[in-house]
C-alpha positions in Angstrom: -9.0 -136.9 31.4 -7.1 -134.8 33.7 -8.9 -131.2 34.9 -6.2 -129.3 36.9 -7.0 -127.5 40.1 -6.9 -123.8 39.6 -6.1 -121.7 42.8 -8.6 -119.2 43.6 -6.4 -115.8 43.9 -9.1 -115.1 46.6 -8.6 -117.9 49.3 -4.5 -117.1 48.9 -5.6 -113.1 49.3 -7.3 -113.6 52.2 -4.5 -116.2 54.2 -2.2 -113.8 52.7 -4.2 -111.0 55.0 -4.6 -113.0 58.1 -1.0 -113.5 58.3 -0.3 -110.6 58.3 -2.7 -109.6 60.6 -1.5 -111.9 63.0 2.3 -110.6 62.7 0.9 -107.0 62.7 -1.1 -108.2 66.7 2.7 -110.2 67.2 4.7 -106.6 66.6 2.7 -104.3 68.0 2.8 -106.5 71.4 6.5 -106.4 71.5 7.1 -102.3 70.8 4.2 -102.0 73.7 6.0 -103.7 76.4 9.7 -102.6 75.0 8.7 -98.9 75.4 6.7 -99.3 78.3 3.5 -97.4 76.7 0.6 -98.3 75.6 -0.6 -98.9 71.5 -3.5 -99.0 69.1 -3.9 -101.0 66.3 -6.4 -98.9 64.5 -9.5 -100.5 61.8 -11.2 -98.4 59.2 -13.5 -101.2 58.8 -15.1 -99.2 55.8 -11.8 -98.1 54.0 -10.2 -101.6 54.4 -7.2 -100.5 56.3 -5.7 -101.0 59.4 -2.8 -98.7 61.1 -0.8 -98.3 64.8 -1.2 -95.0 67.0 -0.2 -94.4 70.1 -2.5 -94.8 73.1 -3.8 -91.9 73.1 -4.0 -91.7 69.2 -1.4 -89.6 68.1 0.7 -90.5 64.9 4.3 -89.1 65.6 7.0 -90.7 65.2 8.2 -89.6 68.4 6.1 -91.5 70.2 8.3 -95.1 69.7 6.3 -95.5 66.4 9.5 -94.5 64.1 10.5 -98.0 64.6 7.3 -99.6 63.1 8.0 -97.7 59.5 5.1 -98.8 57.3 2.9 -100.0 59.8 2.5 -97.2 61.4 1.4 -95.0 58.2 -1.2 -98.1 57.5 -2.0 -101.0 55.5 -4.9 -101.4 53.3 -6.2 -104.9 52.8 -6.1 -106.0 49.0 -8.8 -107.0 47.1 -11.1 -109.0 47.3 -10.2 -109.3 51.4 -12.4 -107.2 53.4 -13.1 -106.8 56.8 -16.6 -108.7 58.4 -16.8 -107.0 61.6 -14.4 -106.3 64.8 -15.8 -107.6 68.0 -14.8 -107.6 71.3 -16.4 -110.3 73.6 -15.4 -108.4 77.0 -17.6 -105.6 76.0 -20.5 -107.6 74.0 -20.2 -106.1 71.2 -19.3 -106.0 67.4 -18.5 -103.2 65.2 -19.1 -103.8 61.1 -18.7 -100.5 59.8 -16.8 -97.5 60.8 -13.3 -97.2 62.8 -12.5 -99.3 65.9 -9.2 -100.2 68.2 -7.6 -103.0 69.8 -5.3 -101.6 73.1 -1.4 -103.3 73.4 -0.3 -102.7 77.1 2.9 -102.4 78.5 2.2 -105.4 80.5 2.0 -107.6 77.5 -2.0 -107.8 77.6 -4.0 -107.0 74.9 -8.0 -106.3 74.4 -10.1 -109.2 74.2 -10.5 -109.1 70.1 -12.2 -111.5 67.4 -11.5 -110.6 63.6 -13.5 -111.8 60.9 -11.7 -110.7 57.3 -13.9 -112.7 54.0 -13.7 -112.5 50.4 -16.8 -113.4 47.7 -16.3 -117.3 48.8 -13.9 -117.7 51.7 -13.3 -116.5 55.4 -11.4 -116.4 57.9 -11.5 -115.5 61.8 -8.9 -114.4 64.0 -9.3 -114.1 67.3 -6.9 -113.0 71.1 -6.3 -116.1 73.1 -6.9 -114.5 76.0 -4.0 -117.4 77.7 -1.4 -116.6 75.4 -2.3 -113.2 74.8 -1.8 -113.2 70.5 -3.7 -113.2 67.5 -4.7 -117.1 66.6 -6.5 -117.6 63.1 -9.2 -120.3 62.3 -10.4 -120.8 58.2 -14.1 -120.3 58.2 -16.4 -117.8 59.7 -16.7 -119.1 63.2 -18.1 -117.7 66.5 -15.5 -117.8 69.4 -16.5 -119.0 73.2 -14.8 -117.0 75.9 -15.5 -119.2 79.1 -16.2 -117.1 81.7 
């Protein structure tokens, strides 16, 4: 007797997200150092979504953000994805609930930044390579070592 494998909608949410994720860190990068300013990539930690302000947190679309269209206005995370917590290993700490930012510079650096996104039975972790300067993600919850 055969059983077929049924896909949990979940797990192909939550890659689905990272991916995302990872070309949301990939554009925000290259707007920051082809205008020469500064970015944020915004998290509403408890609301799920995610969005790109300037540096100093304005949203106009004067301030080279008209080019990133939907991005800028925000994206929400679909069920059941959510976020885990934002941390950021240069400072020590981690952030689970409320609204945090990762900083895009001109130079092409970005903040130090691990991302943990999970549904009900899967996760995943993304985190800066601080080498190569973008977003790498790893399947599992895992804790990331930043040699000193």
């Amino acid at each position: 007797m055969i059983i077929p494998r049924l896909r949990d909608p979940g797990q192909a949410e939550l890659k689905a997200q990272a991916r995302r994720l990872v070309m949301t860190f990939r554009l925000v990068r290259s707007e920051a150092v082809l205008h020469g300013e500064p970015f944020r990539l915004n998290f509403d930690l408890d609301a799920g979504r995610y969005w790109i302000t300037s540096a100093d947190g304005g949203e106009g679309l004067d301030d080279g953000l008209g080019t990133l269209g939907t991005l800028a206005r925000g994206t929400r995370l679909d069920d059941p994805v959510q976020f885990v917590d934002v941390s950021f290993p240069d400072l020590g700490g981690s952030v689970n609930q409320g609204q945090v930012y990762t900083m895009f510079y001109p130079d092409g650096s970005i903040d130090i930044t691990v991302i943990r996104l999970a549904t009900y039975a899967n996760a995943y972790t993304l985190y800066v390579d601080p080498m190569k300067m973008k977003l790498v993600p790893l399947e599992g919850n895992r804790e990331i070592s930043f040699a000193q």
